[in-house]
C-alpha positions, -999 to 999 in steps of 0.1 A, spaced: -647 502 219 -636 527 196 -604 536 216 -593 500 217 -593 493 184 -572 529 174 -546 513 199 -544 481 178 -538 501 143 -517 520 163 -499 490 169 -498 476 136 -486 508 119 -447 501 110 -423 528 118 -408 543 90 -371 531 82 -346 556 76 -319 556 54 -284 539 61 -260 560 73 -230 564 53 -196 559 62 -191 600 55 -219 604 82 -207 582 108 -175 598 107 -193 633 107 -212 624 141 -178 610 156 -159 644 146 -188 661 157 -189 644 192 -153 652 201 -154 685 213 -181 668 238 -168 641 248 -160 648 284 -202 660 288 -214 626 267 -191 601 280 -197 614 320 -211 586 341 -234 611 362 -270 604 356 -281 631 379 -304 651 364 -282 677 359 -261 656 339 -289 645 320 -301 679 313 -267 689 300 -262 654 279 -295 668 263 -282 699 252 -258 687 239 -276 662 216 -300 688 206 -261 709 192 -247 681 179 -283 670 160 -284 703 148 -252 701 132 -251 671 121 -283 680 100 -269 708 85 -244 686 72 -263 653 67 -267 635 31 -290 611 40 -319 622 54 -332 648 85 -317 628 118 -331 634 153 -311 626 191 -325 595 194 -310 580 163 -276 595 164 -275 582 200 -281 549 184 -256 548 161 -229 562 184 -237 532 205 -235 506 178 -203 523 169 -188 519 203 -203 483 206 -189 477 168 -153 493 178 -147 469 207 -161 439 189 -133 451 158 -109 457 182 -113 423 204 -111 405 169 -84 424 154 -60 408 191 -73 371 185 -60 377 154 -30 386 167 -28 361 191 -39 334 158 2 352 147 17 345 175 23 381 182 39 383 148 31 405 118 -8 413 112 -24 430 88 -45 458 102 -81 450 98 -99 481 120 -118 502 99 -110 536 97 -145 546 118 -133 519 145 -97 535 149 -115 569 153 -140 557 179 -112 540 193 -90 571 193 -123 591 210 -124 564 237 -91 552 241 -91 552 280 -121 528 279 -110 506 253 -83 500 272 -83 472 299 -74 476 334 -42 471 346 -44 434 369 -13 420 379 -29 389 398 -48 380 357 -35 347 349 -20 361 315 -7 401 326 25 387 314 18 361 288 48 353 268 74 388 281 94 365 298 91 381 333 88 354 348 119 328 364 114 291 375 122 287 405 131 254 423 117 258 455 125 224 468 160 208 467 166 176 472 186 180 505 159 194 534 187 218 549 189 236 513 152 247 519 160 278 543 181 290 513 157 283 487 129 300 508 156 332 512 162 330 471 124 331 466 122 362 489 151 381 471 133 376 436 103 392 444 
């Protein structure tokens, strides 16, 4: 009986909130993550990998603490907010194009923050979508595309306007 009820104030004990990080901070964990990027951002989860990812964590915890102003930080929670970072970044980033969509590709005010355009500039071959040449809007508004008529209104026109069509592309 005993053990069942230490699990329920177990339960009921709140974990203890940390501190917000500061802007200073979250730019501190991005500079510090740089040098490692090509270990942290590996898609191997072999546990080799995963071994090495863990180093790494443990470095860039221990750096970041010697430098912290907030508060003692451990892997777990500067994993975190690297994530929400990235997940903030593309969120900013996605925003900041309907925006420029809202212009009409015109001018727009710039409205990343400056820890977005350095995630951004630490991930810039993810933020960046894939090349699809069959998407409905590869080449929204470039003009690189020509209206064809591929039907005249005389039938013995249509072998040429077949040929045309063939030349173009």
């Amino acid at each position: 009986m005993s053990e069942h009820n230490m699990n329920e104030s177990q339960l009921k004990q709140k974990r203890m909130r940390g501190k917000n990080f500061t802007e200073r901070e979250k730019e501190l964990l991005i500079d510090l993550i740089l040098p490692f990027k090509p270990i942290i951002e590996n898609i191997k989860t072999d546990a080799i990998w995963n071994n090495k990812k863990a180093e790494v964590w443990s470095k860039i915890t221990s750096l970041y603490n010697l430098q912290q102003t907030s508060g003692i930080r451990i892997d777990t929670q500067l994993k975190n907010l690297y994530d929400t970072l990235k997940r903030d970044a593309r969120k900013e980033k996605s925003n900041d194009k309907v925006q420029m969509y809202k212009t009409g590709g015109g001018s727009n005010t710039n409205l990343l923050s400056k820890t977005t355009e350095k995630i951004i500039g630490l991930l810039g071959d993810q933020m960046d979508p894939l090349i699809n040449s069959v998407d409905s809007d590869t080449n929204y508004n470039d003009g690189g595309f020509e209206v064809v008529n591929l039907f005249s209104e005389d039938i013995t026109d249509f072998e040429d306007s077949i040929m045309y069509l063939l030349i173009i592309s």
